[in-house]
mmCIF file of the N, C-alpha and C atoms, coordinates in Angstrom:
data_MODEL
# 
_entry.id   MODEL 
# 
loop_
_atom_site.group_PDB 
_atom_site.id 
_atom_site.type_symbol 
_atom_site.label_atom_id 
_atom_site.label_alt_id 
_atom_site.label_comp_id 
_atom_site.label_asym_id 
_atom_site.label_entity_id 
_atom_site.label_seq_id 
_atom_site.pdbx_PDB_ins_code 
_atom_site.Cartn_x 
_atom_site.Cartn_y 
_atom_site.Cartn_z 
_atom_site.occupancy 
_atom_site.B_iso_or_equiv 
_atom_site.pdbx_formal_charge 
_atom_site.auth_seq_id 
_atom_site.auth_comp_id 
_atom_site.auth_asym_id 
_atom_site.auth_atom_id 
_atom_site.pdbx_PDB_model_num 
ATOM 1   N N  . UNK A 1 1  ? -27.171 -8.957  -41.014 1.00 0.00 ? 1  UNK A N  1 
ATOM 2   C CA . UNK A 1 1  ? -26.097 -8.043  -40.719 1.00 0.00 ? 1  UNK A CA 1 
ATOM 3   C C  . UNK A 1 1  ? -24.756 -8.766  -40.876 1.00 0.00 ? 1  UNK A C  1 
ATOM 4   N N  . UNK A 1 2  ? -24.106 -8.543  -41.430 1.00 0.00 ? 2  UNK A N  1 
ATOM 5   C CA . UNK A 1 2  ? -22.522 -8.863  -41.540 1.00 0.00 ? 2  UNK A CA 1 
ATOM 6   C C  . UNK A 1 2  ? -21.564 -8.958  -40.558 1.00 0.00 ? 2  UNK A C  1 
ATOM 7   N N  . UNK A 1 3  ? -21.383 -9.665  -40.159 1.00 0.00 ? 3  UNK A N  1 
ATOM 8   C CA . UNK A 1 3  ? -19.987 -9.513  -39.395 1.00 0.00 ? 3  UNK A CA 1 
ATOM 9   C C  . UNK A 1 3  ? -18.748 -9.181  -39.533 1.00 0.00 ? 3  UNK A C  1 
ATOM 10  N N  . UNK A 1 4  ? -18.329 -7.779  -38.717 1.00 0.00 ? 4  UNK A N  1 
ATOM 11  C CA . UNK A 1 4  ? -16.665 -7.300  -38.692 1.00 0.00 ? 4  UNK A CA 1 
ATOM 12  C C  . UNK A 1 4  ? -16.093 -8.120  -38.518 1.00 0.00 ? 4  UNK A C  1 
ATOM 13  N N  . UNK A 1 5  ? -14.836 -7.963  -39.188 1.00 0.00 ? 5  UNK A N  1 
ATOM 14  C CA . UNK A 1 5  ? -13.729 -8.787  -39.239 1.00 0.00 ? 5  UNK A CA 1 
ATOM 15  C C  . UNK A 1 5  ? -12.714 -8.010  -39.195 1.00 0.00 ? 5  UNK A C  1 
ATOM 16  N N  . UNK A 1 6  ? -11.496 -7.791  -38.177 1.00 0.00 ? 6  UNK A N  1 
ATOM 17  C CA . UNK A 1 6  ? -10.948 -7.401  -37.898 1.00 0.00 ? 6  UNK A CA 1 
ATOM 18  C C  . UNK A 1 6  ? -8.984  -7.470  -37.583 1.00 0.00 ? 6  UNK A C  1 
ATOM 19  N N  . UNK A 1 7  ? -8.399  -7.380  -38.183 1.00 0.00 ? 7  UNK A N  1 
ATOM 20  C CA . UNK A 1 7  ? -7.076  -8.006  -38.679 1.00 0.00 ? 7  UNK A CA 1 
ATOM 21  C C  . UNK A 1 7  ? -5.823  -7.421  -38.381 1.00 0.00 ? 7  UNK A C  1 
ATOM 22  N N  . UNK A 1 8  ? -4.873  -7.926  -37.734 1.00 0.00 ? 8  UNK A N  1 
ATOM 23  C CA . UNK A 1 8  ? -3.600  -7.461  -37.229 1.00 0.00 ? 8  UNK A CA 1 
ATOM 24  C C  . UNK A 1 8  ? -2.623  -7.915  -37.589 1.00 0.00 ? 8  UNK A C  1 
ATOM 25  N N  . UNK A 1 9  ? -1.209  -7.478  -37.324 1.00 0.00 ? 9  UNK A N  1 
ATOM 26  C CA . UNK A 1 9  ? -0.157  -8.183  -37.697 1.00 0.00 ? 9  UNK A CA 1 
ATOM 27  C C  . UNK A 1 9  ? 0.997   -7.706  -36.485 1.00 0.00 ? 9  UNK A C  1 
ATOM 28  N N  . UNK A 1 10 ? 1.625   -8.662  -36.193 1.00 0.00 ? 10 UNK A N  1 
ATOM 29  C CA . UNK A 1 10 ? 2.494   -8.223  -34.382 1.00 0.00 ? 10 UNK A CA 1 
ATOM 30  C C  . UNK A 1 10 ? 3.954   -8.647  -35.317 1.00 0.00 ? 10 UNK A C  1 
ATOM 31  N N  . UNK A 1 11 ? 5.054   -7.287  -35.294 1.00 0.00 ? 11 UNK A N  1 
ATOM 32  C CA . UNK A 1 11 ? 6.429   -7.189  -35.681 1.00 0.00 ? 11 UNK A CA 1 
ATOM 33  C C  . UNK A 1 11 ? 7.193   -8.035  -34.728 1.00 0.00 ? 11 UNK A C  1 
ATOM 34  N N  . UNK A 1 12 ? 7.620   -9.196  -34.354 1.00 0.00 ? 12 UNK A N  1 
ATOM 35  C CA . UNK A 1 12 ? 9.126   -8.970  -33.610 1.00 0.00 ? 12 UNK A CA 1 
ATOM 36  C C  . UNK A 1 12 ? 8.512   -8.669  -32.436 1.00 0.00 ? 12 UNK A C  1 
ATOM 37  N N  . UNK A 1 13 ? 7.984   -9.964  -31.918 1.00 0.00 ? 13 UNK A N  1 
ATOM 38  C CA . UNK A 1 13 ? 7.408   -9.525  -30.046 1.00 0.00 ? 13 UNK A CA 1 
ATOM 39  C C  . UNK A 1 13 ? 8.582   -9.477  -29.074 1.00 0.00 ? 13 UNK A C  1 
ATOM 40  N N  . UNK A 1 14 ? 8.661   -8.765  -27.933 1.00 0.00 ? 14 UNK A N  1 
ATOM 41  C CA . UNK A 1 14 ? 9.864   -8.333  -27.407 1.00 0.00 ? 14 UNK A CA 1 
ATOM 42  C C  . UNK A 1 14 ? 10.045  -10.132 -26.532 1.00 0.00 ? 14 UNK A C  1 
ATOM 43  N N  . UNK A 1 15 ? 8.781   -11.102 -26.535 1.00 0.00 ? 15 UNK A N  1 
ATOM 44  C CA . UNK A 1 15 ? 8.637   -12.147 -25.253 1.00 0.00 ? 15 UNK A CA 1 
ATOM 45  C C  . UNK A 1 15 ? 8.066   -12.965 -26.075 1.00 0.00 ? 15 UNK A C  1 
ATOM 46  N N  . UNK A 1 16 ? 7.164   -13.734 -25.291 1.00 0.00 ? 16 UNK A N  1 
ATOM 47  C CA . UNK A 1 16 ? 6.544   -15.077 -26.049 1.00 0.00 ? 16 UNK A CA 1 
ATOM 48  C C  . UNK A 1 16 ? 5.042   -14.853 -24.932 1.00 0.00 ? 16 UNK A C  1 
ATOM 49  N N  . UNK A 1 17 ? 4.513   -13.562 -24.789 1.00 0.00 ? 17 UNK A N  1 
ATOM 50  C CA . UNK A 1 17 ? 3.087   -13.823 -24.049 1.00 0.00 ? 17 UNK A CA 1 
ATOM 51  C C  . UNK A 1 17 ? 2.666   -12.581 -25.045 1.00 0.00 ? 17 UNK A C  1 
ATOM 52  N N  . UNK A 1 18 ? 1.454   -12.861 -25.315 1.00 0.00 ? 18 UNK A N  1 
ATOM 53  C CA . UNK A 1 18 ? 0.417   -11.347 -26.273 1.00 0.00 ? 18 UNK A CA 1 
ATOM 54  C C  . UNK A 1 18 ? -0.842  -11.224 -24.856 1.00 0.00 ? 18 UNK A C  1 
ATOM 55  N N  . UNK A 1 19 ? -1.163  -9.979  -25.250 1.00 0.00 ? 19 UNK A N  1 
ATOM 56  C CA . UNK A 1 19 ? -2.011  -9.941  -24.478 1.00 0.00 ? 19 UNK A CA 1 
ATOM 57  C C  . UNK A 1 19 ? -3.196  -9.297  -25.017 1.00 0.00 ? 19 UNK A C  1 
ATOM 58  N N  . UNK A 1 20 ? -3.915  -9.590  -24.848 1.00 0.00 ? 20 UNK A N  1 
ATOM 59  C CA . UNK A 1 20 ? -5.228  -9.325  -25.786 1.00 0.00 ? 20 UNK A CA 1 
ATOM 60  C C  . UNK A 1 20 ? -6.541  -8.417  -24.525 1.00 0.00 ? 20 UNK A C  1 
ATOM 61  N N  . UNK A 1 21 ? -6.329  -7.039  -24.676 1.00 0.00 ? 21 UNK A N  1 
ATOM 62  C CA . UNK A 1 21 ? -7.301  -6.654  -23.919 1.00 0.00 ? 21 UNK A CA 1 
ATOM 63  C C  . UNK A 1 21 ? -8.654  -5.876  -24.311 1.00 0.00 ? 21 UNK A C  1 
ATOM 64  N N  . UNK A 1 22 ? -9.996  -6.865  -24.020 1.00 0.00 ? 22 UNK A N  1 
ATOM 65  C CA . UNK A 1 22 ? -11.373 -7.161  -24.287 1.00 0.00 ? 22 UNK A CA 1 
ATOM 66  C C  . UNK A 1 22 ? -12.046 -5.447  -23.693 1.00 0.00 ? 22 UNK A C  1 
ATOM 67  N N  . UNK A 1 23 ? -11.111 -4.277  -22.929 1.00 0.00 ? 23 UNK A N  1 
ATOM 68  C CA . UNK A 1 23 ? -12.134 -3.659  -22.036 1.00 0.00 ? 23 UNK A CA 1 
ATOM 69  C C  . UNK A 1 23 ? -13.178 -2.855  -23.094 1.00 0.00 ? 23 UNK A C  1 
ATOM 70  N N  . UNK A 1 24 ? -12.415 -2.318  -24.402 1.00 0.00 ? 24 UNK A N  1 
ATOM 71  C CA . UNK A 1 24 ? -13.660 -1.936  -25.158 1.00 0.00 ? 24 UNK A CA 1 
ATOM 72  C C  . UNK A 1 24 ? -14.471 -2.793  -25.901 1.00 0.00 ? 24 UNK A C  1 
ATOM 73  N N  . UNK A 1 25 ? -14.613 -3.947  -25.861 1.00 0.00 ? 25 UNK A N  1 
ATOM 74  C CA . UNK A 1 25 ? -15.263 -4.688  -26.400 1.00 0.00 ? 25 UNK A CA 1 
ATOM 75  C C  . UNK A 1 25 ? -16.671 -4.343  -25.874 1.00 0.00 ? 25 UNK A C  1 
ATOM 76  N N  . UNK A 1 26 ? -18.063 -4.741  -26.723 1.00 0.00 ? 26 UNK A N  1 
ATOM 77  C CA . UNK A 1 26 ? -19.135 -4.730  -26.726 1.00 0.00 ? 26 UNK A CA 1 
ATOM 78  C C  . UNK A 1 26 ? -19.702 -6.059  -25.670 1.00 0.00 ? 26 UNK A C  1 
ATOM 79  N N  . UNK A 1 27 ? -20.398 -5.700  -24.957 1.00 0.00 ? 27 UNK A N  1 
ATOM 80  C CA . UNK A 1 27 ? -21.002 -7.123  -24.565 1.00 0.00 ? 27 UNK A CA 1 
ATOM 81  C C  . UNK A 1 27 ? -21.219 -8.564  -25.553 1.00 0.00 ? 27 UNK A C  1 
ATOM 82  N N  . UNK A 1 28 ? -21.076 -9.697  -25.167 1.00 0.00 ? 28 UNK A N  1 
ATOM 83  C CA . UNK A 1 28 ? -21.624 -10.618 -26.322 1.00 0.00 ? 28 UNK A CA 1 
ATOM 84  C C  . UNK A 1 28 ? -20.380 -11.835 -26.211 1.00 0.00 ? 28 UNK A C  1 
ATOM 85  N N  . UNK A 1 29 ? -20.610 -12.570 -27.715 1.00 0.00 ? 29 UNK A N  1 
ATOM 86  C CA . UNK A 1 29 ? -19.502 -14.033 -27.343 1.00 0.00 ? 29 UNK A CA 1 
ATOM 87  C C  . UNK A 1 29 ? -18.757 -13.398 -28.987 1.00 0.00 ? 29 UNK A C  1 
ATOM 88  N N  . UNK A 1 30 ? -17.608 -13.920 -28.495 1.00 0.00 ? 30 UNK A N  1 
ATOM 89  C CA . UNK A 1 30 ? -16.355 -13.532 -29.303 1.00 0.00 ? 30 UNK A CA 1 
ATOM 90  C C  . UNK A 1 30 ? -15.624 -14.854 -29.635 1.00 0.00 ? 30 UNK A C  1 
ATOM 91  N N  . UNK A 1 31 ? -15.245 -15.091 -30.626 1.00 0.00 ? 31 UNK A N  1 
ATOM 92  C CA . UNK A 1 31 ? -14.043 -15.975 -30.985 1.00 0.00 ? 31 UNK A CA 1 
ATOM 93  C C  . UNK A 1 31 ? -13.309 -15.769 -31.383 1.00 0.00 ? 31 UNK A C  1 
ATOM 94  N N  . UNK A 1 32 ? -11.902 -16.116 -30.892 1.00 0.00 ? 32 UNK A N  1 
ATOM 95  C CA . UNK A 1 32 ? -10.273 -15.947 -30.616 1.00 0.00 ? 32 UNK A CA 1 
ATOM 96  C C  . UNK A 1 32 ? -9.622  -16.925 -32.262 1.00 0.00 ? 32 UNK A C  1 
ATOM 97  N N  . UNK A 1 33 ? -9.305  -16.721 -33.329 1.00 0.00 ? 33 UNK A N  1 
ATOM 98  C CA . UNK A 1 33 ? -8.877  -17.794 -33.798 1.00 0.00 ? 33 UNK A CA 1 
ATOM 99  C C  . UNK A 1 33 ? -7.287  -16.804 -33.803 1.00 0.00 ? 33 UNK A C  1 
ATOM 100 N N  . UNK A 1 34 ? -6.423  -18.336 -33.535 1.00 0.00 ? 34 UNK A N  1 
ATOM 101 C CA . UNK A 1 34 ? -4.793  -17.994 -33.707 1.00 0.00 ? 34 UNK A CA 1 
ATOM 102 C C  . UNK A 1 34 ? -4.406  -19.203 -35.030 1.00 0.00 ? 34 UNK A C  1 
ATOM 103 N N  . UNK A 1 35 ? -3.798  -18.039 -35.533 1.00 0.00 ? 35 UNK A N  1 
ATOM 104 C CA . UNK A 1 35 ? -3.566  -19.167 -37.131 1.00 0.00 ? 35 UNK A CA 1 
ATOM 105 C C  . UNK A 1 35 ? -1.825  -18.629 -37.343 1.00 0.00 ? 35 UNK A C  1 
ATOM 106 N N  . UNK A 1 36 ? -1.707  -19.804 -37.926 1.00 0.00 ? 36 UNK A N  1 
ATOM 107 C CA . UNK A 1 36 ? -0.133  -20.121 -38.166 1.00 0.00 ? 36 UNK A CA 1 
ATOM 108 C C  . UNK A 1 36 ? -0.336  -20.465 -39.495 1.00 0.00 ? 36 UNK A C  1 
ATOM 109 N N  . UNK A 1 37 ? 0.732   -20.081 -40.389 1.00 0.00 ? 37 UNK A N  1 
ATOM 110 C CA . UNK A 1 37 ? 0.682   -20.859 -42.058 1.00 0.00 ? 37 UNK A CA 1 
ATOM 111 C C  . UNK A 1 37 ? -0.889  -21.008 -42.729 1.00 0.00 ? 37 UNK A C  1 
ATOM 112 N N  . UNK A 1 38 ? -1.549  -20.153 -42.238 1.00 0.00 ? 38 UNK A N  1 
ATOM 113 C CA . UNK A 1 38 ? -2.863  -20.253 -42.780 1.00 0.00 ? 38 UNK A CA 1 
ATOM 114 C C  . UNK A 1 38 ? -3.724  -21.267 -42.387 1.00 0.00 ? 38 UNK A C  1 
ATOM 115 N N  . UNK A 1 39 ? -3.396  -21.961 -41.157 1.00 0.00 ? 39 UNK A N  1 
ATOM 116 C CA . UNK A 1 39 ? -4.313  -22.560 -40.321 1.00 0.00 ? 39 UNK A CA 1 
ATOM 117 C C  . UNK A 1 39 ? -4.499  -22.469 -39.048 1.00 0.00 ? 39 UNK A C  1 
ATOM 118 N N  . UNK A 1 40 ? -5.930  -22.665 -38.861 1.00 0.00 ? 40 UNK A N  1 
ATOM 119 C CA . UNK A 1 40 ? -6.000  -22.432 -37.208 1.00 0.00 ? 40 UNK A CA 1 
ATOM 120 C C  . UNK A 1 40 ? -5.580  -23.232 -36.660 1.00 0.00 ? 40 UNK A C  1 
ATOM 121 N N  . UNK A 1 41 ? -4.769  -22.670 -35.567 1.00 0.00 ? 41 UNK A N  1 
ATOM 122 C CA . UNK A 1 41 ? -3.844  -24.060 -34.471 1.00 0.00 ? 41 UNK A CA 1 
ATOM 123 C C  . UNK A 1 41 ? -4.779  -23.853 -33.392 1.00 0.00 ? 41 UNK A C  1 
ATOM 124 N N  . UNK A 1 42 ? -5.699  -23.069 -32.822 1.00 0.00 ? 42 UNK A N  1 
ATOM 125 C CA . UNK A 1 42 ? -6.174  -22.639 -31.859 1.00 0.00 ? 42 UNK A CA 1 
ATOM 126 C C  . UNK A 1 42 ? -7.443  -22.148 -32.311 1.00 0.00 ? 42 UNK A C  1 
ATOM 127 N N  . UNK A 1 43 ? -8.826  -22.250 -31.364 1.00 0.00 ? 43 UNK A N  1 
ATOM 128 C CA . UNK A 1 43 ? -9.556  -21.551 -31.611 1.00 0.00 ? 43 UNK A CA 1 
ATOM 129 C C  . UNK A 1 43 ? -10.250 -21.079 -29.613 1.00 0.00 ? 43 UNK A C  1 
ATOM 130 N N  . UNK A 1 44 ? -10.601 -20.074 -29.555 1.00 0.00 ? 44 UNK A N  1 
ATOM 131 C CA . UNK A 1 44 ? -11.287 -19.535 -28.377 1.00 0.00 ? 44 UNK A CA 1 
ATOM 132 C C  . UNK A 1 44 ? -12.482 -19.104 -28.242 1.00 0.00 ? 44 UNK A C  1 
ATOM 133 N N  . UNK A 1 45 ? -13.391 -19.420 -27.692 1.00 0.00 ? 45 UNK A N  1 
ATOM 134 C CA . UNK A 1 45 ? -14.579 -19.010 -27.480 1.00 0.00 ? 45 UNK A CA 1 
ATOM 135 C C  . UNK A 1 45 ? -14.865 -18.051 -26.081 1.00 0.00 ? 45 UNK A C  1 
ATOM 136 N N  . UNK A 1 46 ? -15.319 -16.639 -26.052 1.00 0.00 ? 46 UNK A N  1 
ATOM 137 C CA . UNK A 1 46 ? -15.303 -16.109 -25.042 1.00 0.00 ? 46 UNK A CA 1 
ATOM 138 C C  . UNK A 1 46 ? -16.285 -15.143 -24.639 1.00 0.00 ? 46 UNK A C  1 
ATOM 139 N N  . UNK A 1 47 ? -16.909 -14.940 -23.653 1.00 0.00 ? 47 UNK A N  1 
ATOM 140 C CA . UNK A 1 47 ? -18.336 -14.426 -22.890 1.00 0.00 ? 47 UNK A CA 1 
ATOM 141 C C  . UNK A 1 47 ? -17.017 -12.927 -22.441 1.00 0.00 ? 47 UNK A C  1 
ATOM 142 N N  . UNK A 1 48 ? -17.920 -11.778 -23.044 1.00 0.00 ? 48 UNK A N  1 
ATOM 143 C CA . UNK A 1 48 ? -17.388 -10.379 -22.565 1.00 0.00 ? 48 UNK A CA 1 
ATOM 144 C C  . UNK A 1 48 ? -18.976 -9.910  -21.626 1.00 0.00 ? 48 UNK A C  1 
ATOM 145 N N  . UNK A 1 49 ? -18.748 -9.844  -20.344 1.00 0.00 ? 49 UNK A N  1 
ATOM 146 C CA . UNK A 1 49 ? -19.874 -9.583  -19.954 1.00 0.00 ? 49 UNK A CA 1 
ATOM 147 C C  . UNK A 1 49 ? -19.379 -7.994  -19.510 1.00 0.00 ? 49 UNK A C  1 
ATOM 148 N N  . UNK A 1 50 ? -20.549 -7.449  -18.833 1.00 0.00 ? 50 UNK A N  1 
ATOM 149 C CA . UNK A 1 50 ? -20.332 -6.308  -18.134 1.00 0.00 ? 50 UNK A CA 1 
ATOM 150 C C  . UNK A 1 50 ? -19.738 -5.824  -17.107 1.00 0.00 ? 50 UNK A C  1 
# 
């Protein structure tokens, strides 16, 4: 099975905090990558439980 991949782009944030909210997410482990200039500066690993 393939994995979704899923892609955004944020205009001109009004602050310097994003907030990323998981509540419709599916149960399971998720990874967060934050990329700058086409590299990841960051990566997150995260448990969405019930």
């Amino acid at each position: 099975m393939k994995k979704k991949r899923y892609e955004g782009e944020l205009k001109n944030l009004p602050g310097f905090e994003i907030y990323l909210n998981i509540n419709h997410l599916k149960q399971g482990e998720y990874k967060l990558k934050i990329i700058n200039n086409n590299k990841v500066v960051k990566s997150i690993n995260f448990k969405k439980n019930n």
